[in-house]
Each structure stands twice: as C-alpha cells, then as structure tokens.
NUGUGU-629122 format. One record per residue (C-alpha): y, x, z. Coordinates in steps of 0.02 Angstrom, whole numbers. Layout:
# residues N
<pt yy="Y" xx="X" zz="Z"/>
...
END
This chain:
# residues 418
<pt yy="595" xx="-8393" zz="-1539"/>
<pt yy="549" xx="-8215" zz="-1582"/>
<pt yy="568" xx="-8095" zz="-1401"/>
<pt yy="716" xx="-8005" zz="-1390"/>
<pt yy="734" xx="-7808" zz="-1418"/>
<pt yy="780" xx="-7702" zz="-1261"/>
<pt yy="972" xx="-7630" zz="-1277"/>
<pt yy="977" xx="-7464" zz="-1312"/>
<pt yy="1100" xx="-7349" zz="-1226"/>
<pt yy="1208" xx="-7241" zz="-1327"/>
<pt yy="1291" xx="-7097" zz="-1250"/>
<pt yy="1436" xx="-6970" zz="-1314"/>
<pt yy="1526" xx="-6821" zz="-1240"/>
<pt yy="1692" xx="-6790" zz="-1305"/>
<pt yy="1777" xx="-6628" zz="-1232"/>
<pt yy="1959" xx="-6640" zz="-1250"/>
<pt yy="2096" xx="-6492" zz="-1178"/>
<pt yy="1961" xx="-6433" zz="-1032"/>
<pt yy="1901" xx="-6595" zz="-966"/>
<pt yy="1763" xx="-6704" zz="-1012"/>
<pt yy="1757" xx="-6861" zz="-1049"/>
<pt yy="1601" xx="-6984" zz="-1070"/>
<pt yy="1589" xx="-7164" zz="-1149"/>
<pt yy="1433" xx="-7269" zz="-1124"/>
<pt yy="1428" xx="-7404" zz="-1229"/>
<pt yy="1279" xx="-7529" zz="-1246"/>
<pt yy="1231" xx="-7620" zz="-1387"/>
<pt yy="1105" xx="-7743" zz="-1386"/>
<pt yy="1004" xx="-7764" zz="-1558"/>
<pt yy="898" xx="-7920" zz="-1587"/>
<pt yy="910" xx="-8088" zz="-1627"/>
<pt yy="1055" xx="-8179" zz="-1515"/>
<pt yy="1040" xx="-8343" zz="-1409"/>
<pt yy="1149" xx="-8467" zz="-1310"/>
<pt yy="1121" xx="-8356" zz="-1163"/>
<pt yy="1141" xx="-8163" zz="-1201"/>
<pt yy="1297" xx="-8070" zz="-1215"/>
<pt yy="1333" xx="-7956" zz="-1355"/>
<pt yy="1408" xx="-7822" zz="-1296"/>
<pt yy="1430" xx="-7760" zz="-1109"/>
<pt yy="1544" xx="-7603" zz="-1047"/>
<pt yy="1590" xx="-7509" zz="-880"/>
<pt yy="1783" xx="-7584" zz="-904"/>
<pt yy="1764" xx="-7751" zz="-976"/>
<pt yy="1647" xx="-7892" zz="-1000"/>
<pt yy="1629" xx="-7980" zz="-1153"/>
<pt yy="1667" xx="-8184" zz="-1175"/>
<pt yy="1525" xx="-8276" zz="-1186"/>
<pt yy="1482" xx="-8338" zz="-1373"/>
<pt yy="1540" xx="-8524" zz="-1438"/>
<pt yy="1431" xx="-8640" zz="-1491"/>
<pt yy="1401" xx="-8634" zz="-1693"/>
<pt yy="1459" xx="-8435" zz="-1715"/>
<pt yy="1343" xx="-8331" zz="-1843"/>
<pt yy="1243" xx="-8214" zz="-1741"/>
<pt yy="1276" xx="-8089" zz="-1868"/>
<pt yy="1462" xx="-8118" zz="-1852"/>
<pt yy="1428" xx="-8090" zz="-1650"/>
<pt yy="1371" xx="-7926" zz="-1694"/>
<pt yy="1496" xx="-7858" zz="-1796"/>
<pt yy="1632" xx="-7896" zz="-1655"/>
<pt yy="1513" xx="-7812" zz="-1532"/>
<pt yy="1504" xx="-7661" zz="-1627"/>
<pt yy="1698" xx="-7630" zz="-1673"/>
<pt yy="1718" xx="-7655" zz="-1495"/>
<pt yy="1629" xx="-7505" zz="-1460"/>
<pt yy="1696" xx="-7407" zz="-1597"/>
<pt yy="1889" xx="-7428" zz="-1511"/>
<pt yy="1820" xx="-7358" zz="-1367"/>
<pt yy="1751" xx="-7213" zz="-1452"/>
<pt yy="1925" xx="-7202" zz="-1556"/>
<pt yy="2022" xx="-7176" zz="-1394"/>
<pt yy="1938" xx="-7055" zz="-1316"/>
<pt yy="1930" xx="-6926" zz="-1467"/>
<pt yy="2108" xx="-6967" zz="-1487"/>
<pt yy="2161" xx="-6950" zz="-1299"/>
<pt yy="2309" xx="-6820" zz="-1276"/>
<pt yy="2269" xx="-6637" zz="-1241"/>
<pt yy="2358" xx="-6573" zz="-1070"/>
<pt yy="2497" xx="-6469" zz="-1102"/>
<pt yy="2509" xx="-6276" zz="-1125"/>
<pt yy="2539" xx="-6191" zz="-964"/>
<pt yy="2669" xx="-6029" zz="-990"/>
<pt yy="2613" xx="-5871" zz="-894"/>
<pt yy="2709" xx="-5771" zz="-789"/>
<pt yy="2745" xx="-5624" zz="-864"/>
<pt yy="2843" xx="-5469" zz="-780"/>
<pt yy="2947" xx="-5430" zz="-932"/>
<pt yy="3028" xx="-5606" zz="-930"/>
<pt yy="3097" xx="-5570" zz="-748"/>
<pt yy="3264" xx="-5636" zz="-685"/>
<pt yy="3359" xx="-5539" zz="-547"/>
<pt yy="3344" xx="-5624" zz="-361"/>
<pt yy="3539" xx="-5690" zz="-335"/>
<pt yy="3652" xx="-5539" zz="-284"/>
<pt yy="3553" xx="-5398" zz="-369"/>
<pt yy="3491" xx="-5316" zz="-535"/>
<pt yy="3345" xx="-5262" zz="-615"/>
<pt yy="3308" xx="-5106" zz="-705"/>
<pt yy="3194" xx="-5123" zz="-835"/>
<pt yy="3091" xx="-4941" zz="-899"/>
<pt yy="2996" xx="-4933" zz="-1045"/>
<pt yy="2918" xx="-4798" zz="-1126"/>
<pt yy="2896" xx="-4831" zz="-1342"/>
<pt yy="2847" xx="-4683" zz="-1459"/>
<pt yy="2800" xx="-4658" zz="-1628"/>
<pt yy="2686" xx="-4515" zz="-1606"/>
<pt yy="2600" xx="-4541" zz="-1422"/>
<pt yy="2612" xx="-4407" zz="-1312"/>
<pt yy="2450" xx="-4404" zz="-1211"/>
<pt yy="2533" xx="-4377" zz="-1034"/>
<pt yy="2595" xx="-4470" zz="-902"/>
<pt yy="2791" xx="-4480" zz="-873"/>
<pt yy="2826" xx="-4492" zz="-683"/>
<pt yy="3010" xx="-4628" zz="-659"/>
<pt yy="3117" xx="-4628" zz="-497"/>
<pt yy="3232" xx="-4761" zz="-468"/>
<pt yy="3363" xx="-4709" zz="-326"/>
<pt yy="3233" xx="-4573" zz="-255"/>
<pt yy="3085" xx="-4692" zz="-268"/>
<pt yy="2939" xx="-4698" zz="-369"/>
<pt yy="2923" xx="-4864" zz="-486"/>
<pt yy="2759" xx="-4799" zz="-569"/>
<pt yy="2685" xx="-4666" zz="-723"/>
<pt yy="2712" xx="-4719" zz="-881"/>
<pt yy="2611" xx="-4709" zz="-1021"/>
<pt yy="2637" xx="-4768" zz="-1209"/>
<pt yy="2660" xx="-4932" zz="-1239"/>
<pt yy="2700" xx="-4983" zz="-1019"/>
<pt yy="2835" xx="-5022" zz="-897"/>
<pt yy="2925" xx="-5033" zz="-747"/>
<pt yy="3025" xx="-5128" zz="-661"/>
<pt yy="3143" xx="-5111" zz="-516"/>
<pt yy="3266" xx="-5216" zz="-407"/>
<pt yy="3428" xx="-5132" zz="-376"/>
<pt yy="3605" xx="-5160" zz="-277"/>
<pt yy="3740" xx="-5171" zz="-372"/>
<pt yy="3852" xx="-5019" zz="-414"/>
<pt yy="3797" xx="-4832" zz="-465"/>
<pt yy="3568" xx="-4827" zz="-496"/>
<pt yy="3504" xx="-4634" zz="-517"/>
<pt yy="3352" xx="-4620" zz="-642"/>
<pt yy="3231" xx="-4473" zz="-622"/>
<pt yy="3124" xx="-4458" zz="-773"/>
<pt yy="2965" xx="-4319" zz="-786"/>
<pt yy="2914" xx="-4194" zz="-683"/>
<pt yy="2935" xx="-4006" zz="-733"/>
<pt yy="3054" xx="-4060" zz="-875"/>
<pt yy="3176" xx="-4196" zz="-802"/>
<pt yy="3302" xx="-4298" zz="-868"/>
<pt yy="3409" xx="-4410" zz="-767"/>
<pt yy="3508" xx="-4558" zz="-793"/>
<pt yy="3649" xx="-4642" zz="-709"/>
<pt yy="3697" xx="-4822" zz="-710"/>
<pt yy="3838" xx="-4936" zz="-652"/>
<pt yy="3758" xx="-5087" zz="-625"/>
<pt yy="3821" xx="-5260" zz="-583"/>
<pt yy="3739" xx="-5421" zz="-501"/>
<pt yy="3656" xx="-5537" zz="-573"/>
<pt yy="3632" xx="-5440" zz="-732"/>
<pt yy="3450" xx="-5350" zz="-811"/>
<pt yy="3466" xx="-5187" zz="-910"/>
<pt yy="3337" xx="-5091" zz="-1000"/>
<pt yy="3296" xx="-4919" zz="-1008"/>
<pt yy="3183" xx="-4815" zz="-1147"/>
<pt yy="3100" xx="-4677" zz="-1126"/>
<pt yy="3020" xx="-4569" zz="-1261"/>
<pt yy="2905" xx="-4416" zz="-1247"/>
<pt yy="2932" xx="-4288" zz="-1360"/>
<pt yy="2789" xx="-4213" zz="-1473"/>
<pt yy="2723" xx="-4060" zz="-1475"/>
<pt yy="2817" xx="-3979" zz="-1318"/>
<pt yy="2755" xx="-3917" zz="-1180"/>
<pt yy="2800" xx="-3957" zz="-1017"/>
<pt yy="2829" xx="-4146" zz="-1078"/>
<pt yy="3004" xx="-4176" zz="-1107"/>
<pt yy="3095" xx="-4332" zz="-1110"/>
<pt yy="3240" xx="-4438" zz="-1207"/>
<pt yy="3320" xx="-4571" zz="-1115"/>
<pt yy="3423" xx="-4705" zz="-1182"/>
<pt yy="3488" xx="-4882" zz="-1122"/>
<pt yy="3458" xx="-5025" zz="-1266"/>
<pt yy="3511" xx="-5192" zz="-1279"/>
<pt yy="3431" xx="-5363" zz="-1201"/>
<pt yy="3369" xx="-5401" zz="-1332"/>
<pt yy="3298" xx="-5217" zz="-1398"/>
<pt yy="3240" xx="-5234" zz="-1224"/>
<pt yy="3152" xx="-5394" zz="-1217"/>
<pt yy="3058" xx="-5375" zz="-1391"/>
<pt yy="3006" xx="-5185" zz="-1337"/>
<pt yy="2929" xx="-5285" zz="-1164"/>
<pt yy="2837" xx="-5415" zz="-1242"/>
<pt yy="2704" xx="-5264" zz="-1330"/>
<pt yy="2710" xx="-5162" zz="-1165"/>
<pt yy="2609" xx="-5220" zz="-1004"/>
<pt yy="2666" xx="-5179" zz="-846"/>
<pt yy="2610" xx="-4975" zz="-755"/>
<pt yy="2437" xx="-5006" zz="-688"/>
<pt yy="2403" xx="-5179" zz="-757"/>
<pt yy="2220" xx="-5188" zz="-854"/>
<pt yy="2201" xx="-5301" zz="-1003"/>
<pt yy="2154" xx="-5460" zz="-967"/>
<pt yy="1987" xx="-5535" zz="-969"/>
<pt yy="1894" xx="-5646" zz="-1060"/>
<pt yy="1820" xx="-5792" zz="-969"/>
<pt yy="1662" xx="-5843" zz="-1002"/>
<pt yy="1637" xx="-6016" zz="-1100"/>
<pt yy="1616" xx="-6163" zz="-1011"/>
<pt yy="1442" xx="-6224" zz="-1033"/>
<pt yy="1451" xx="-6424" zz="-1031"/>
<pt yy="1334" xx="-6536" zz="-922"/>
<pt yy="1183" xx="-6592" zz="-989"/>
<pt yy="1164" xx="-6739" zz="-1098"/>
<pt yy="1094" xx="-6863" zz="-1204"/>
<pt yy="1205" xx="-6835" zz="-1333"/>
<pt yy="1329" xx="-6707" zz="-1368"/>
<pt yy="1440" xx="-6707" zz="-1503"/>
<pt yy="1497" xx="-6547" zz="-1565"/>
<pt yy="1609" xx="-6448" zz="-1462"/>
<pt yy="1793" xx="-6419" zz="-1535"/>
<pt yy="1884" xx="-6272" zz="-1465"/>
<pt yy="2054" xx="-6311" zz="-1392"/>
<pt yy="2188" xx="-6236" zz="-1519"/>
<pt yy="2269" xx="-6076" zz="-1487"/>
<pt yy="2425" xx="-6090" zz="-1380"/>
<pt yy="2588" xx="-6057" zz="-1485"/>
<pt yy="2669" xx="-5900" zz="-1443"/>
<pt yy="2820" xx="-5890" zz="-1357"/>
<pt yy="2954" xx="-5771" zz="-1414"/>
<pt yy="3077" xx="-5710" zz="-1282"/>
<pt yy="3209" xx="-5818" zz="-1306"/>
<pt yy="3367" xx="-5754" zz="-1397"/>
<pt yy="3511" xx="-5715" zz="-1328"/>
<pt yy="3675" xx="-5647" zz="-1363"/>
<pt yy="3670" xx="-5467" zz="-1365"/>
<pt yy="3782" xx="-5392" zz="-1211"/>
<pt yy="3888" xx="-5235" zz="-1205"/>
<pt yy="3765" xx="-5090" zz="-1139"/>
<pt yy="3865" xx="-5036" zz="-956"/>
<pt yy="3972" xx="-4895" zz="-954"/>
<pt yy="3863" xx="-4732" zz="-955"/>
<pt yy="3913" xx="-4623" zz="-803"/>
<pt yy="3762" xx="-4497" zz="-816"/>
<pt yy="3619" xx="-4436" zz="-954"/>
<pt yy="3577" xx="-4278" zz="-926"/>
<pt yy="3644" xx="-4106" zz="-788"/>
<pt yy="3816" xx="-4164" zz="-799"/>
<pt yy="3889" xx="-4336" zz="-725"/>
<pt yy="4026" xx="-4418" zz="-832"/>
<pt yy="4077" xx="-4418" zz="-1007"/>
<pt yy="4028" xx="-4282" zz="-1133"/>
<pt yy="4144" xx="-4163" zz="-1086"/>
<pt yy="4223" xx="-4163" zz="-887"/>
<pt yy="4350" xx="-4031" zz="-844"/>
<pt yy="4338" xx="-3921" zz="-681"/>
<pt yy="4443" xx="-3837" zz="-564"/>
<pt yy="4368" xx="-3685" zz="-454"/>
<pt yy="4483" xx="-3581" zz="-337"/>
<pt yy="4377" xx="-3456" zz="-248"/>
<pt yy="4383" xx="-3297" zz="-119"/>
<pt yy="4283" xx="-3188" zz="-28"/>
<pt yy="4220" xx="-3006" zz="-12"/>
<pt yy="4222" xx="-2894" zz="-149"/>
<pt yy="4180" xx="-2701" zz="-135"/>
<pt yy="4217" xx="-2559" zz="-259"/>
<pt yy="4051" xx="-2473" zz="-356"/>
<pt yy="4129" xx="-2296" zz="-344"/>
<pt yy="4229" xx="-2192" zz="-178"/>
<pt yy="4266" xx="-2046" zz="-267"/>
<pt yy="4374" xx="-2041" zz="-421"/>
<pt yy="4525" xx="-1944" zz="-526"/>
<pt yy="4665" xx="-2046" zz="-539"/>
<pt yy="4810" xx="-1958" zz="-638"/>
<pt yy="4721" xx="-1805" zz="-639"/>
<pt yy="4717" xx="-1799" zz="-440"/>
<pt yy="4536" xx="-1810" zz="-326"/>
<pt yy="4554" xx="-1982" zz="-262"/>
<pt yy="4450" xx="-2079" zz="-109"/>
<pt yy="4446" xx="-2275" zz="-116"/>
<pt yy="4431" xx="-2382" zz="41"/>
<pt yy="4301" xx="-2495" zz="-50"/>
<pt yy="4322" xx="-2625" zz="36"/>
<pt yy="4441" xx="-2745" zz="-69"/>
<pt yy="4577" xx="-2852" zz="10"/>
<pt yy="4608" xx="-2975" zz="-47"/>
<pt yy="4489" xx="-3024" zz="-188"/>
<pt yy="4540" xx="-3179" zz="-248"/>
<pt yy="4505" xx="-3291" zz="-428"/>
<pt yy="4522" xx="-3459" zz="-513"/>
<pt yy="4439" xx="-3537" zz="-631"/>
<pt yy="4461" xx="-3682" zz="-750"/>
<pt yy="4310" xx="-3737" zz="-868"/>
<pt yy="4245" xx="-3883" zz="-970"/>
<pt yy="4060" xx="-3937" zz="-933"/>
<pt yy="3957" xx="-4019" zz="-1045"/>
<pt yy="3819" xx="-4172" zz="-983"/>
<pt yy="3676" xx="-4046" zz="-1060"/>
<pt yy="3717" xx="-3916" zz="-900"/>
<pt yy="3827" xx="-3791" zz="-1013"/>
<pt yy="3997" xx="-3738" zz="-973"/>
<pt yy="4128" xx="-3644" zz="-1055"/>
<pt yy="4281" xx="-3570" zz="-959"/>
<pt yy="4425" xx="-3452" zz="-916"/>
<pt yy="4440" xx="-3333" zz="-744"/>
<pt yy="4587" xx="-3249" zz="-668"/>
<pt yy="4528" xx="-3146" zz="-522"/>
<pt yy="4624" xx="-3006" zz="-406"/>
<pt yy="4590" xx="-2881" zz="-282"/>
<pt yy="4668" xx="-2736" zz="-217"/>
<pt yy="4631" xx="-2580" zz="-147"/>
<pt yy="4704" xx="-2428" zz="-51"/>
<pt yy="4660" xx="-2259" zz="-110"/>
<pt yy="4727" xx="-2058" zz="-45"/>
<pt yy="4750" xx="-1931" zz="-176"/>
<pt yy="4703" xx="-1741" zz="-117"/>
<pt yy="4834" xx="-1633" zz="-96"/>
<pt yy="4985" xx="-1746" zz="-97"/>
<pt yy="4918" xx="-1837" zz="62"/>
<pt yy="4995" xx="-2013" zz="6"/>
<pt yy="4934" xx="-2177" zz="17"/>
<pt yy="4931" xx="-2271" zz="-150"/>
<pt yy="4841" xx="-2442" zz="-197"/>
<pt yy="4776" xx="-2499" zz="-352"/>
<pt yy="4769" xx="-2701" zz="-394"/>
<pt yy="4665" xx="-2740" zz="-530"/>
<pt yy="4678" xx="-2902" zz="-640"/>
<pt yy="4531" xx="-2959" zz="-723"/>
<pt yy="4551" xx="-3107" zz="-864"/>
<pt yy="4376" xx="-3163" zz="-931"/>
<pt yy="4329" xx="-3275" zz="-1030"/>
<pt yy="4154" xx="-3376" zz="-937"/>
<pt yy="3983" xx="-3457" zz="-984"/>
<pt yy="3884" xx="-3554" zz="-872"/>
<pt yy="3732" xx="-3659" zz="-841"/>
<pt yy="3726" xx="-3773" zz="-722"/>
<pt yy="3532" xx="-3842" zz="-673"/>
<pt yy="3526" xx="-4024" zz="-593"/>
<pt yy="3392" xx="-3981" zz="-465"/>
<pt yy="3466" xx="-4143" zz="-360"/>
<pt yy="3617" xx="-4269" zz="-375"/>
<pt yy="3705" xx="-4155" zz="-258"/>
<pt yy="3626" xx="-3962" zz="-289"/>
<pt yy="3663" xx="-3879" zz="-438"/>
<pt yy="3615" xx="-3680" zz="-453"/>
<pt yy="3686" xx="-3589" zz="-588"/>
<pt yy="3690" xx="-3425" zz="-692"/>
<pt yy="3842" xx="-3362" zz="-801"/>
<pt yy="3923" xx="-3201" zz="-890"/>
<pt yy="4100" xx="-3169" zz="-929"/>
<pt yy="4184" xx="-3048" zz="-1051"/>
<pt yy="4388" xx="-2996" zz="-1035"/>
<pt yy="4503" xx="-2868" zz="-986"/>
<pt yy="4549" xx="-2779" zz="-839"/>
<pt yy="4721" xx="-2701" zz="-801"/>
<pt yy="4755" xx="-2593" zz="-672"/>
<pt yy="4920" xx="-2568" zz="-576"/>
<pt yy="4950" xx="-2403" zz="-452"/>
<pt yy="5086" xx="-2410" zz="-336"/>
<pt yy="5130" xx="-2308" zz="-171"/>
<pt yy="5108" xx="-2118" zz="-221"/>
<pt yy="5031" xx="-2157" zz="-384"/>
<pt yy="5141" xx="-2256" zz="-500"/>
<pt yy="5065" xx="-2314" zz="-667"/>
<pt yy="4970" xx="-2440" zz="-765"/>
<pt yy="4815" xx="-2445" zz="-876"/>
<pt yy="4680" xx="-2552" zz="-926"/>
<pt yy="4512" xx="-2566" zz="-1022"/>
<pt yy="4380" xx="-2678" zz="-1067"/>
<pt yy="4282" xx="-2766" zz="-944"/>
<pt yy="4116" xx="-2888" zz="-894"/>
<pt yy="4034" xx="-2978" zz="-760"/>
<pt yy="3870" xx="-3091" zz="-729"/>
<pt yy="3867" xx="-3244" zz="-625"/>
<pt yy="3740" xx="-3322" zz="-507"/>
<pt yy="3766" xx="-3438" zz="-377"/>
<pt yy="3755" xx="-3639" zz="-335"/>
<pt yy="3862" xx="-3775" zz="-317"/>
<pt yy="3862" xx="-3921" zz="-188"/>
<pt yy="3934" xx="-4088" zz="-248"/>
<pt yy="3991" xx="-4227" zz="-139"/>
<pt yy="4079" xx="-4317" zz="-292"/>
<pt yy="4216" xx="-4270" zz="-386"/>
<pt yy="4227" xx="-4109" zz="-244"/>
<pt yy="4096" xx="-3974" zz="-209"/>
<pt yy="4090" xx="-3824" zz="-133"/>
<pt yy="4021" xx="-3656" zz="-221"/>
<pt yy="3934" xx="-3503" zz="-169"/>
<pt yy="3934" xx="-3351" zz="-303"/>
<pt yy="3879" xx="-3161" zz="-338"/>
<pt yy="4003" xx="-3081" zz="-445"/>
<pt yy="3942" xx="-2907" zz="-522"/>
<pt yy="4093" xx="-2852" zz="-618"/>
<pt yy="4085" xx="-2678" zz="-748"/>
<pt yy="4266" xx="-2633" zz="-784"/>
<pt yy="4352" xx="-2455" zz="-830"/>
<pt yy="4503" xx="-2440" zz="-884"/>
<pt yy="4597" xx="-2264" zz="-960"/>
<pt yy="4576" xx="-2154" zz="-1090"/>
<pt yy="4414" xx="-2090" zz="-1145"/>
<pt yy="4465" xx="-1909" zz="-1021"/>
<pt yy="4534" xx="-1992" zz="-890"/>
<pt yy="4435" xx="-2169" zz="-865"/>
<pt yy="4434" xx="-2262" zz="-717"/>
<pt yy="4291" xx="-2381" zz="-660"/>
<pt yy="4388" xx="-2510" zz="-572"/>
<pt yy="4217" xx="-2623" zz="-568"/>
<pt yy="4123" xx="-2695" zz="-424"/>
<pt yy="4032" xx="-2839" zz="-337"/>
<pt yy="4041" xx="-2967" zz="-203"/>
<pt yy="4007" xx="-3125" zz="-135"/>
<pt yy="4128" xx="-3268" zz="-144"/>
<pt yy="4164" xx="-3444" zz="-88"/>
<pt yy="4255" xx="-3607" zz="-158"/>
<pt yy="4312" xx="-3767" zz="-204"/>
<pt yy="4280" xx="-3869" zz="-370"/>
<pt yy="4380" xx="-4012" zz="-420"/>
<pt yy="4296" xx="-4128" zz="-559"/>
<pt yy="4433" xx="-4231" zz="-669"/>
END
C-alpha cells in the first residue's frame, strides 16, 4: 500500500469579547487503513472505523467534525457590558442629600466660577462641569463667584438629590452669575454632557496586540457598548425656595425697625420768632421707627417716623422753651449680603419735618426735609440688630424767618422680619 501522508496541523485564533480562544484541530490526509484514525482532538477521540466503510466517506465525517468545532467557537457568547460608575448617577448615602451644581451656557464665559456649599468649597467650575456635595437635611447655603456673588438657599430633605445651574453671564466684567434649581430630570440630562470639576478626559488604551501564531484570522472589534440614558423618572416638585439672591424669603418680606440713640443739632445759634435763640444740641430723646418691604435683589423701599427734642433760651425774655421736631420720610435702601448674617447698607429718605415750640415760645411750623443712611445690620433669623448714621437736612419757616431744625447722629435697633 502506498505510505501514508504526515497530518498536518491546522491552527485558528478566534478573539471573541477580550479573550482568546484557540482550536487545534488535526486532520490527517492520505489514504486510510484498518489501523489509523481519522480525526484526533484535545477533547475527544474519534471511534475507530468499521470494517467495509468508504475511506472517502471516513473523511468527510472527519472533516465536519472539525468544522463544529470551529462553528462554536466563532459563535461563543461575548461577556457582558460592564456599566461605569459615573458621578452624575449618584444616590444619596441613607439619611442625607446631595446637591448637584452644574454650570451650562450658551455663550462660554472663559472664567472660572468658584461654588460654596455651607461655607465649603466643592470645586471651580467651568463650562460644561460639576459638583457634587453631601448635605444634612434642612436649610443648604450656596455661595456662587467671587467678586460678584450670588447665593442660594435650600430646604432640603433626606434621601432626596436636587440640582443646581449655574450660568455665567457674557460680556460683564467681574463675572456674574444666574442661579436656578431645575428638575431631576433637567438635572440628570444636563449631567450626562458635563464631567465632574477636575476630572480629565479619559484615555484611550492602547490595542491589544494578540500572541503570535500560525494562523490568525482577522481580528473583529468588539461592538460599541449601547449607551445608557439616565433612566426616566417622574419629574418632582423643585423644594420650596427660601433664598436667591441679598434677601432670604419670598420676593417681597416685610420689616419692622424701632431704633434710638444720639442725635445732635447742626446749628446753636438761631432766631426763633424773631428772638436770638441758643440750642442745647444735644437731643433727648431722639427716637424713630421704621417699616419697609425688602426685595431678594438687596433693595428696600420704606416709611420713617423719627422724634427728638430739644431745649432752647431766647435772649431777653430769659425763658426756657423746647422745640420737638417730627420728621416723616419716605426711605430707600440697599442692603449688601456680605455673609448669611452681615448685611451693610446705604439709604436716603425724602419727607417733611414739623416743628412744635412750647415753654416760652408757643408755635408751630414746618418745611421740607432729607436725610442719607449708612449703617449695617446683624441677622440671627427673623431678628437682627442695626447700627446707623443718620445725617438729616431739615428747615422749616418762611423764607425770612427759616429754621434749620436738621442734624445727625448715631442710632441703634431692632428688626423684625415677617
């Protein structure tokens, strides 16, 4: 009989989802006898051949063997899709809250936007980044920029994520800010284009260069992992907003400021009545109220009563009389947030002052009158206690026989918030 041929080993690498995989299957070609096998592999071992079989039907089961070998292993299951961790899909730890910030602008603003949670720094944003930070429940402060600032306040509650934008404004120098809570899911689609403050994009691996081999069938790229939208859910109410801007509360909060102090007299020496007159300056009392209506923005629009009373001599009749002057004015404020509990302020006031002589001097007049404002305010709440210069112009009379009534002082009070 004719010599046999020597097998010949056939060799494939099949790459599947990462891992590789290699099949050797070996085929022996040549004539067949009673005492060779057709086909051997690493799993099985095939039956030895009856007697009378065609060779050439031997073969063909030898090689369709082999070929459902190679049919598993290009069909073998890729491993499944890992999901990343990603920051913006964050859940609060049990018992407390998160505070998403994101900053999302039309028209970037090349600058970096300092954010304080509660007095701490969560990061700079730029375009297109955020923060995130893990909050108590009940009332979070929000400190955004740094020479123009505009804070937020929120009531927050366990358990529960809300999200914060923040948007630079073009063309204005210092950088200022508008800040506005959004819903989940606002939130959630805004997150999944940002990347977290300081993160880098990611890199690129390098492609894994396969072993060596005999043969090496072409290498098929894995297919691109889906992606995963955040998944929907039912939009929430947005919390009650407590703070946006100078002012805590609602648009509009009404105030309550009684007030005292020292208040002196610009001018001694007058005629009152037609007689020489000397003033004790000194005023006492001096006394006001005020009730105004401040807006979130830091503006504030009011009404003032104030009183003071002094004594005065007229030459030549050797009496004692006093004068007590009632100013109503009508006020205008500004109040600056410099902290959650320290707010400075400037103001000017325009009324009418009347004043009443009695003692030797009996008699009333008044005239027009106006005063400017400075002074801060310290807030513990609803209450805080104010510090104020008052300079108040006031003359009251005819045009021959005016009298300036005006002055300035320092006084202290109490402010009530409703």
């Amino acid at each position: 009989m004719p010599p046999e041929l020597s097998p010949r080993e056939a060799s494939f690498l099949i790459e599947r989802g990462g891992r590789d995989k290699r099949i050797i299957v070996f085929l022996s070609f040549g004539r067949y006898n009673d005492e060779r096998e057709i086909l051997r592999g690493p799993a099985m071992k095939a039956k030895k051949k009856q007697q009378g079989d065609s060779p050439m039907n031997e073969l063909r089961a030898g090689l369709s063997v082999s070929g459902a070998f190679l049919l598993a292993a290009l069909l073998g299951a890729a491993p499944p899709v890992r999901a990343q961790e990603d920051a913006s899909r964050a859940t609060p730890p049990p018992g407390k809250a998160l505070v998403f910030v994101f900053r999302s602008e039309r028209e970037t603003v090349a600058a970096l936007v300092p954010v304080f949670v509660n007095l701490a720094r969560v990061g700079d944003l730029a375009n297109g980044t955020f923060a995130v930070a893990t909050v108590s429940p009940g009332r979070t402060f929000l400190r955004v920029g740094d020479q123009a600032v505009a804070t937020y306040t929120l009531e927050v509650a366990a358990n529960q994520s809300y999200f914060v934008r923040v948007e630079a404004v073009p063309g204005v120098r210092p950088v200022q800010t508008e800040v506005r809570i959004v819903s989940e899911v606002e939130g959630r689609r805004f997150l999944a284009q940002s990347r977290p403050v300081g993160a880098a994009p990611p890199a690129i691996a390098a492609p894994r260069v396969p072993p060596p081999a005999p043969v090496v069938a072409p290498r098929v790229p894995p297919p691109p992992a889906p992606v995963v939208a955040a998944p929907r859910v039912a939009p929430k109410p947005a919390p009650r907003e407590i703070a946006r801007f100078a002012e805590p509360g609602g648009d509009w909060n009404f105030a309550l400021i009684a007030k005292g102090g020292a208040f002196k007299l610009a001018n001694a020496n007058q005629t009152v009545a037609g007689f020489a007159s000397t003033y004790d300056t000194a005023s006492k009392p001096a006394v006001g109220i005020e009730a105004e209506w401040r807006n979130r923005t830091g503006f504030a629009l009011g009404g003032e009563v104030f009183y003071y009373k002094n004594d005065l001599v007229a030459t030549g009749t050797g009496a004692i009389s006093q004068q007590q002057v009632v100013a109503i004015m009508a006020n205008g404020k500004y109040y600056l947030r410099a902290a959650d509990w320290f707010y400075p302020f400037a103001g000017a006031g325009v009324g009418f002052a009347d004043a009443l002589y009695s003692g030797g001097l009996k008699g009333t007049q008044g005239g027009t009158a106006y005063q400017g404002l400075v002074g801060m305010e310290f807030r513990f709440g609803s209450v805080g206690l104010q510090v104020q210069y008052k300079y108040l112009a006031a003359t009251t009379g005819t045009t021959s026989k005016e009298v300036k009534v005006g002055g300035s002082g320092v006084l202290a009070g109490v402010s009530i918030i409703f």
